[in-house]
N, C-alpha and C positions, 0 to 999 in steps of 0.2 A: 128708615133710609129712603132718602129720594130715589122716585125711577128715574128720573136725571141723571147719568154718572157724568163720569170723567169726556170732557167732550174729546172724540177724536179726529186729531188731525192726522188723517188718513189724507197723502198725497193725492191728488187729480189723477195722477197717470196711473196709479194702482186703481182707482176706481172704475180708469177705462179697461185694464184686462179683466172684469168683469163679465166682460161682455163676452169674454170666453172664457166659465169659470176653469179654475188651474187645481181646484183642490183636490187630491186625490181619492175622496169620496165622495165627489161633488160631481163627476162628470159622467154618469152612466143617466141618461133617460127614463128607463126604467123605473115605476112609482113603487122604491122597495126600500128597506133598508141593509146597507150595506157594511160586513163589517171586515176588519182586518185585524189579521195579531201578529204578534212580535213576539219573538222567542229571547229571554235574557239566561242567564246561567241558571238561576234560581225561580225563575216566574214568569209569568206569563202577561205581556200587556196586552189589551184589546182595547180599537178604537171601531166606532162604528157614527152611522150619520144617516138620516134620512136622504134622498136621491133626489127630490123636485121642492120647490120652496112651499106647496101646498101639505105636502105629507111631512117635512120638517115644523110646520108651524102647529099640527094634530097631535104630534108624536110628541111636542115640549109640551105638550097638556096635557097628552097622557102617560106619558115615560114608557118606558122600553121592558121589555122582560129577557134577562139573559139566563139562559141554560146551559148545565155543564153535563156532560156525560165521556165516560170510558170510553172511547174507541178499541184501544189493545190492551195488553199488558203482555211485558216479557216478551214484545217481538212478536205475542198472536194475536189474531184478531177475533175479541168475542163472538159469541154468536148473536147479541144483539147491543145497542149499547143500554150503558150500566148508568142512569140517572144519578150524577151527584149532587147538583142541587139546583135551585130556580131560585133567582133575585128580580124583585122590581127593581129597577134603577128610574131614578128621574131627577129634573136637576135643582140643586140648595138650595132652600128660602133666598129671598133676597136681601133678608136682613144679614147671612155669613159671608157675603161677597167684599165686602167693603177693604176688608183688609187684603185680600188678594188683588183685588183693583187699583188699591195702592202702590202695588209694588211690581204690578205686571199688567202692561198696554193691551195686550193682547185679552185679557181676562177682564179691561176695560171695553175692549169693544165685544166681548159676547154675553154681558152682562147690560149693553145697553143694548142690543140685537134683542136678546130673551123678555128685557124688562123695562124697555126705555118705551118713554110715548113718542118719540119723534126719531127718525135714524135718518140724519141728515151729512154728506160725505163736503167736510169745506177743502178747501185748497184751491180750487180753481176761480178764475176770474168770474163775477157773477155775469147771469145770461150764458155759460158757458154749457156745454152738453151735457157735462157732469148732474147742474142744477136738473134737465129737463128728465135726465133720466133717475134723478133722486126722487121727485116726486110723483112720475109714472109708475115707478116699478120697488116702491121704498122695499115690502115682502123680500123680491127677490136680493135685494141688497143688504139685509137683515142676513136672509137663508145663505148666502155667497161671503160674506164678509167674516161671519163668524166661523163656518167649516174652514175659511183658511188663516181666520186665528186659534182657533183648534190645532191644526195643525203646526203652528206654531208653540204652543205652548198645552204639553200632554194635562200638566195641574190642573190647568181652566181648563182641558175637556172632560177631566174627570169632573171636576165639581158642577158642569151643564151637564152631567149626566150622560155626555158620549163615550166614557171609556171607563176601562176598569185594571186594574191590578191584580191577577191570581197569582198567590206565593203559595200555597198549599197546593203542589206539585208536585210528583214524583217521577226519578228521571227514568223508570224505566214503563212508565205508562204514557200510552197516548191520548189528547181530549180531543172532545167537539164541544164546540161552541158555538150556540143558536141563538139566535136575537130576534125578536121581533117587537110589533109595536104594542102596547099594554093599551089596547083598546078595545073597547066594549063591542063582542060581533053584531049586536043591531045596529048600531051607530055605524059601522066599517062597511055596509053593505053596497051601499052607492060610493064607496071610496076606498078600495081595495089596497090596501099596504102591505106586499110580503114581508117572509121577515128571511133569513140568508142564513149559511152558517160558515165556520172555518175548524181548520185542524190545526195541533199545535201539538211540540209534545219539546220539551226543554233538551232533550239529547241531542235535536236536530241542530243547535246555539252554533249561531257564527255573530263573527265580529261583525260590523258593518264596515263595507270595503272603502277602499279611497278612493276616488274621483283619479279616471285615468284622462291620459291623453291633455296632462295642461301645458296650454304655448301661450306665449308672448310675442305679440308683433308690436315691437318698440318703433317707435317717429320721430317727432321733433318734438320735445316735450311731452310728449304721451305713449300709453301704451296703450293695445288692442289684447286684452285676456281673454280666452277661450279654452274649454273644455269642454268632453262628454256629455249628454246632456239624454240621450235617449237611450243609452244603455240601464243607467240608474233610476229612469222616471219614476217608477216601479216603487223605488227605496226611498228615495228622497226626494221633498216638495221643497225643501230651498238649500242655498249653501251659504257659509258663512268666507267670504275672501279676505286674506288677511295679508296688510304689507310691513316689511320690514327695511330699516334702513343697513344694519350690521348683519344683515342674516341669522339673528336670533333673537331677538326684542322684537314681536309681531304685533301690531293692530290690526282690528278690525276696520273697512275700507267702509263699513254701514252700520247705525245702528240697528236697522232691521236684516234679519236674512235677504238674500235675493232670491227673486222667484222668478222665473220665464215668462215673460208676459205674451212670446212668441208665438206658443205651444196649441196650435188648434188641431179639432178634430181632422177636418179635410186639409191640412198641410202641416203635420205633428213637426215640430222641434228638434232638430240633431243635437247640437250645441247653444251651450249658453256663452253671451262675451258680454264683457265689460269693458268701458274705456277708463282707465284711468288717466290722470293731468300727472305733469312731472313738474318738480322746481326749477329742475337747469336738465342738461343733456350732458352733464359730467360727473354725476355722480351717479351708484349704482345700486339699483333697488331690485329687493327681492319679495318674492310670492308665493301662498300657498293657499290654497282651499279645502274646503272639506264638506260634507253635508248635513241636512238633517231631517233628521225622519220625521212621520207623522207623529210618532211621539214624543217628539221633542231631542232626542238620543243623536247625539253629533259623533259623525263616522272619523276614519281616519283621516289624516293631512295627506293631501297629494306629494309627488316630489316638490322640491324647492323649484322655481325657477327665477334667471336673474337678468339682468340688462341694462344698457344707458339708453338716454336717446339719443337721436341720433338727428342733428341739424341739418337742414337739405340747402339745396342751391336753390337760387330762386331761376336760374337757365338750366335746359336741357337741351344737346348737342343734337346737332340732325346729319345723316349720312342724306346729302341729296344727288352725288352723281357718283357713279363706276365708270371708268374706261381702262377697258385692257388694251395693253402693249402693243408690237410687232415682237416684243420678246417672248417667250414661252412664261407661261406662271407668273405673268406679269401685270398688276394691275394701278390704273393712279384713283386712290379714294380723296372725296372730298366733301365735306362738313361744314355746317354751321353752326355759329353759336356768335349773338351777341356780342361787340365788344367789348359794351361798358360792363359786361360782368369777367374781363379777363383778369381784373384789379383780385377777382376773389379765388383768381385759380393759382393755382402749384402745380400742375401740368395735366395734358391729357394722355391716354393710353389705347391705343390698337387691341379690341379683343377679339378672337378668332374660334369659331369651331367647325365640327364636319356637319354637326346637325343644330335644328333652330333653338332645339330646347338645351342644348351646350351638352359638356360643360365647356366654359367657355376659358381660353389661357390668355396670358398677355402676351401678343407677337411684338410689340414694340410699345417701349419704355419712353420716359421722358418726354412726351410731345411739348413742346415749347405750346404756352398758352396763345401767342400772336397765332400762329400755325393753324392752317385751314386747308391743307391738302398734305400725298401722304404715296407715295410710291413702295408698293412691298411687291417683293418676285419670289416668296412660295408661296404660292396659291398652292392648294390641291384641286382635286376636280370637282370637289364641292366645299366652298367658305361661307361662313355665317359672319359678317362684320359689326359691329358695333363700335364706337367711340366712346369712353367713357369719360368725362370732368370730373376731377377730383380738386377738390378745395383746398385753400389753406389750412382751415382745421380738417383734419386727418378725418373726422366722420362725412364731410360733408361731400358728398359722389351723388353726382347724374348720369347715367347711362342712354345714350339713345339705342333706337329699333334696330333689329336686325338687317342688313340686308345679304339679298344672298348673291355670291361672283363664282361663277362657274366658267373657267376657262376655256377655250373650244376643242374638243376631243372626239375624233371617228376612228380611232383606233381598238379595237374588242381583242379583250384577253386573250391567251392562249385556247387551245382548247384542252380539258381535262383528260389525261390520260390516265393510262395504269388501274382501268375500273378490274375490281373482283368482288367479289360479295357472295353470298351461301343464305337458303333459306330452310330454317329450320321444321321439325314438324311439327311446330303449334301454328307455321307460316310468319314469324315473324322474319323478314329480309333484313342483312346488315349488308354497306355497301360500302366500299373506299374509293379514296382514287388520290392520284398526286396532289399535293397542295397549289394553288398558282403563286406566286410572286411577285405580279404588277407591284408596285405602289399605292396604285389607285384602285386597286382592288375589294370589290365589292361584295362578291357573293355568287353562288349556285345555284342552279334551278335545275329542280329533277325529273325528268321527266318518265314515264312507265308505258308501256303495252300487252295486249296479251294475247295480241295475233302479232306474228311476223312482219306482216306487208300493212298492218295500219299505221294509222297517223298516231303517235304517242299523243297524250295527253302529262299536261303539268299537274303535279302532285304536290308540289312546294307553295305556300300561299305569295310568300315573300322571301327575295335570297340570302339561301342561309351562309353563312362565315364559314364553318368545319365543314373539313375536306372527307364527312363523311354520313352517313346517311341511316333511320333506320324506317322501313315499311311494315305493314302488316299484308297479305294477299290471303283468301281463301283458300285453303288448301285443298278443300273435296271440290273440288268443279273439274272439268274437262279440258280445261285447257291445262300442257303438263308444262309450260314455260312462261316464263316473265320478261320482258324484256324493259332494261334502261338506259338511260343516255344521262349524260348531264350537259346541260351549256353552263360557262363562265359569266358573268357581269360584273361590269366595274363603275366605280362611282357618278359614271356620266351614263350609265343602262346602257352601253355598249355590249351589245352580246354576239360570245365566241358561237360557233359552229358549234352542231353537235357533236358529241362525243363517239367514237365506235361504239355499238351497240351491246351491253353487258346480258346474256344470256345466261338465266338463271332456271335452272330444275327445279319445279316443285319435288319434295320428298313426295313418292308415290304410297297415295295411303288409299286409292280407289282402285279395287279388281276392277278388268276389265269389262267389256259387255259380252253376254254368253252368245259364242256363235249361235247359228240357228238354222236345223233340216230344212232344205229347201225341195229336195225331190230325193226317187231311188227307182230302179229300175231290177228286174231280174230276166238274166239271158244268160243261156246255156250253162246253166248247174250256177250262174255265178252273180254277187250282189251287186249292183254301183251303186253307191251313195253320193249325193252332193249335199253341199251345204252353203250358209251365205256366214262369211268370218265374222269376226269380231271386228269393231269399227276403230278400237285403237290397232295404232300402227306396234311394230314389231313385238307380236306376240308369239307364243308358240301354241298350234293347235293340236290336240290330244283327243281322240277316236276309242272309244271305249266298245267293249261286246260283251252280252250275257247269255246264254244257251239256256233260254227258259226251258224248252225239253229235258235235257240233263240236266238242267242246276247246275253247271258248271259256274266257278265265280267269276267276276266282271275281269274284263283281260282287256290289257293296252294291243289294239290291232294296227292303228297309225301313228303317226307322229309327224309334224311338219313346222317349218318356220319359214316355212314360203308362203307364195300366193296361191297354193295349190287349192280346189276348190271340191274335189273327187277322189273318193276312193273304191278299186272295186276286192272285194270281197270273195276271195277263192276257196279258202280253207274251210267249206263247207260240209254240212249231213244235210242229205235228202230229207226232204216232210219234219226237218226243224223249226222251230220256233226261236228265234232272236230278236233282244233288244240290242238297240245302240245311245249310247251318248258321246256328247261332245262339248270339250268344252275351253276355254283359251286359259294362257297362263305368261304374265307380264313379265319383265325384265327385272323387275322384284319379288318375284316368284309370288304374287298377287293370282289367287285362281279365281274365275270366274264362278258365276254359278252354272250348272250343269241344264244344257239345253234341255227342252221338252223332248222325254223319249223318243224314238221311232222304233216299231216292234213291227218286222216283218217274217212270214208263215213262208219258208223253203219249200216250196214242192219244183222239186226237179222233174222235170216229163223225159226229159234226155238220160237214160239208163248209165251208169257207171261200169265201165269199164273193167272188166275184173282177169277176160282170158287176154296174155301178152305174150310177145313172140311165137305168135303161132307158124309153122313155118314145116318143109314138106323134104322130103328122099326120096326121085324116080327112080327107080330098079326094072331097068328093061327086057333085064336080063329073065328074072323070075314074074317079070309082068304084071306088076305091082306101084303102090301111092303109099308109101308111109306118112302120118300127119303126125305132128308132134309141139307141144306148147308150155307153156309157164302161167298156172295161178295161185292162188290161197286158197288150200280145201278145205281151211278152219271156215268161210264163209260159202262156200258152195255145196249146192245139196247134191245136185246131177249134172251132166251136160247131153246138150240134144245137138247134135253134127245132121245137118241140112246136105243134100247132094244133089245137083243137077249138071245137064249139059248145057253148055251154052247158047242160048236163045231158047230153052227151055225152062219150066215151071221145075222151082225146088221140091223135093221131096222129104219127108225123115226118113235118116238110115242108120243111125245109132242112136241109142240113147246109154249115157255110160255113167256109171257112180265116180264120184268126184276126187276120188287117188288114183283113175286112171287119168293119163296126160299124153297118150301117144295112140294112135289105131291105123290099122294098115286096109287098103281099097285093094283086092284081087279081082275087084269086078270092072274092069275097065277095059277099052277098047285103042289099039293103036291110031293116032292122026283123030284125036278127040281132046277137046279142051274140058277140063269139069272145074266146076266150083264148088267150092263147100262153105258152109256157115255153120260154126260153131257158137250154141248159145248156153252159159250156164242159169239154173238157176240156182236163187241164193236162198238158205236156210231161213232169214229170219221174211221170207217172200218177194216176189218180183223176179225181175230177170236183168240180168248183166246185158254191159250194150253185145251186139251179133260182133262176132270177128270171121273178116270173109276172106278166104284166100284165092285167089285164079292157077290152074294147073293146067297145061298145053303136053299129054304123054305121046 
């Protein structure tokens, strides 16, 4: 067999997408070999390919070595993998090629890539780039030409040696598949070739999917076909498009697949289109596509899609003046269009909307073709105009641009009323309010605060339609209110006043702050305390006492829900020991935390009181002072009764066991004042305060 095959004529313009090869194992830099598998119901296909045209041209002379091993089995994963066997592969004498070269193009061009003396790309005109880059770079158009007839035809990559078939498969084991290049390691040393691996395992088997997303933009005897294109890059390196006349008798649109010629690294590909030419613009054709993989495996058909063309005018009408009225909503439109093409119109039509991008309606039917102006009085406050010609033949419509007529308006909506709204405790705010009713009514803008006396801020980006609203606010922060407003706007951005101001409660989910001892004083048997409040408003303040001495338990001593700032502290024991705390409590029965103690040591230097109504009987008659009194003898051990004259020094003149309460003076002198002091002392020690009497006998 000749190394000469079948010469191919490979198009010029597929020669230039070359230059950015498209083949899906042709475009990683990387000096390795790379391989892919395909999962079918029963077996397992693998295609693989050298990465740079130098390591492809090493590796067709030394062929590849492919390895098989276990991964799992049964859903577990071994402990290590289970080698199931090692094949050379490399690609078929050249003498078995001839009859597959016969019968498939593609197995022509990698069979003169692998084996041919010359790889020369015709179609183009000579001296053209094609030529210059043929014989500069012939290698790389060998290595680039053949990976994407590979790809096209999985037979020819198996018999060059790139791919392979496993049918000895079981569905509930998983494989790894390892490739690399069958080269000798002294020779590989200055020219490094990884080898790659993949996983497969036949339970994972899907179909391959269809091509989404196909449209048709039909014209005047042509269509624009478009679809998906970087969704599937992955799956599919070309598609096959097919058209029919009846929508069920399909051709193909190419004898070759199509492939992207778009598709580069620094500006990838979204969609692929095709133009196709039409016979006439009356009749109506349909299309479908579908893909195919690197192994040849063509996926499903997209939906159908269908269309005529559609013949255009060769004028298009122009809106060049607006003048509005003295009337309200009034305006005179007026247009151009050529009049030697009125011979091809059927009339023109007024189309109208609120915004540019439409949708747009007919406001006015019929325009007489002679017609070149146009008086309409419902404007709204904002028109989008167009003019559109329509033809004789029913497809045949030109539309001019928009223009916009906005009538003159200083009038602002109502203002919104009837605001309520509640916010919950995760903080999310719901808010209502009346709906407005202009006509020309536009939208809401909302606005929020979180002090009283600031300036709100807008919280809407653009005004919204529903007459209602929802926010989010923090709910743990210190401010315990929200405040909103809305303004109105209407289609000319007339805006209403604000709204009365909607005052909203945060749910209270923060205690208060702990009041905090600020001072304390002790004077005359008795405690003041002060303290500085709690910094939220209307809380209630709670006073606590402990009698470290006794152990007595903590007892509520005050209470207040005023501003009160002091309390003093009566109900005391001498040479006690007490703590205090204090601490506030919110209007959601929120307790703070409990102020830092204050522990203050009672020594009273001022004596208690214990002799009462002490009080006297002059008997002049027998010449006598009866003294007589009221105490508790359960606390008193004696009492010492003091006696002098007036302007004189006291003396002791009784001392009495403490169940006596009365004693009589027989030593006294008529026209003499005396005093007497009466002191008890107390059992557990000390002395009761003096109780002193004055007696004039």
């Amino acid at each position: 067999m000749k190394k000469q095959f079948i010469v191919c004529k490979i198009l010029f313009f597929v020669a230039m997408s070359f230059l950015f090869p498209m083949s899906s194992l042709a475009q990683i830099n990387e000096t390795n070999v790379q391989i892919l598998a395909r999962v079918q119901k029963d077996k397992v296909l693998l295609r693989w390919a050298a990465t740079t045209a130098n390591a492809w041209k090493k590796t067709n002379k030394s062929g590849f070595t492919l390895e098989k091993y276990v991964l799992s089995r049964d859903g577990k994963r071994l402990p290590s993998l289970e080698k199931v066997w090692a094949k050379n592969i490399q690609a078929d004498p050249i003498e078995t090629w001839q009859e597959i070269v016969e019968k498939d193009n593609n197995a022509a061009i990698i069979a003169q890539a692998l084996f041919g003396e010359s790889f020369f790309i015709q179609g183009g005109s000579e001296g053209q780039l094609a030529d210059i880059y043929n014989l500069v770079n012939e290698n790389e158009q060998r290595f680039s030409f053949s990976l994407l007839a590979a790809d096209m035809s999985f037979e020819a990559a198996k018999k060059a040696g790139w791919g392979f078939e496993d049918t000895d498969v079981k569905l509930h084991e998983k494989y790894v598949y390892k490739i690399k290049p069958a080269i000798i390691e002294s020779a590989s040393k200055t020219f490094k070739i990884k080898g790659t691996a993949a996983i497969a395992s036949i339970k994972d088997y899907e179909p391959l999917p269809a091509p989404i997303d196909f449209q048709g933009i039909f014209g005047d005897k042509n269509v624009i076909l478009t679809w998906e294109y970087q969704l599937f890059k992955t799956i599919y390196t070309s598609y096959n498009l097919e058209r029919s006349e009846d929508g069920i008798n399909f051709t193909p649109l190419s004898k070759e697949p199509l492939v992207n010629l778009n598709d580069k690294p620094e500006a990838p590909a979204k969609r692929m289109f095709y133009i196709d030419s039409l016979a006439n613009n009356t009749k109506t054709y349909y299309y479908r596509v579908n893909g195919i993989s690197p192994f040849g495996e063509k996926g499903l058909y997209s939906t159908i899609i269908s269309g005529e063309g559609k013949p255009i005018l060769p004028y298009t009408p122009r809106v060049f003046d607006v003048e509005l009225t003295k009337n309200t909503n009034e305006a005179i439109i007026t247009w151009e269009f050529p009049k030697k093409g009125e011979t091809l119109l059927e009339k023109f039509q007024l189309l109208i909307a609120p915004v540019d991008k439409g949708p747009y309606i007919v406001a006015v039917d019929n325009i007489s073709p002679q017609q070149r102006k146009l008086t309409y009085s419902k404007l709204q406050a904002s028109n989008y105009v167009k003019i559109k010609a329509i033809g004789k033949d029913p497809k045949q419509e030109k539309t001019s641009f928009s223009t916009l007529i906005q009538p003159l308006d200083r009038t602002p909506p109502a203002i919104p009323t009837e605001l309520s709204g509640k916010i919950d405790s995760l903080g999310v705010v719901h808010i209502t309010w009346k709906q407005n009713i202009e006509p020309d009514f536009l939208g809401y803008r909302v606005f929020r605060g979180f002090l009283k006396d600031e300036e709100p801020s807008q919280i809407t980006v653009s005004p919204i339609n529903q007459n209602s609203f929802i926010d989010t606010v923090t709910v743990k922060n210190l401010n315990a209110e929200v405040f909103y407003s809305i303004v109105a706007v209407d289609k000319r951005h007339n805006h209403s006043e604000k709204s009365e101001v909607l005052i909203l409660e945060k749910p209270d989910l923060i205690p208060p702050t702990a009041p905090v001892f600020s001072g304390y004083k002790i004077k005359e048997g008795k405690i003041i305390i002060e303290w500085i409040p709690s910094s939220e408003e209307k809380v209630t303040h709670v006073l606590l006492r402990e009698n470290l001495t006794e152990s007595k338990e903590l007892e509520t001593v005050f209470t207040t829900n005023d501003t009160v700032r002091q309390f003093i502290d009566t109900k005391l024991e001498s040479n006690n020991r007490y703590r205090y705390h204090i601490k506030a409590i919110d209007k959601s029965g929120l307790t703070s935390l409990p102020s830092s103690p204050l522990t203050i040591e009672m020594v009273n230097l001022v004596p208690k009181e214990y002799v009462r109504g002490l009080d006297y009987v002059v008997n002049r008659e027998t010449n006598h002072i009866e003294l007589f009194w009221r105490a508790n003898k359960a606390e008193i051990a004696e009492y010492t009764i003091y006696k002098q004259l007036k302007d004189k020094q006291p003396s002791t003149w009784r001392i009495l066991p403490a169940n006596i309460k009365t004693v009589i003076d027989k030593e006294i002198s008529p026209n003499e004042t005396y005093i007497y002091h009466i002191r008890a002392t107390l059992k557990k020690g000390g002395y009761a305060k003096v109780k002193t009497i004055e007696i004039k006998f």
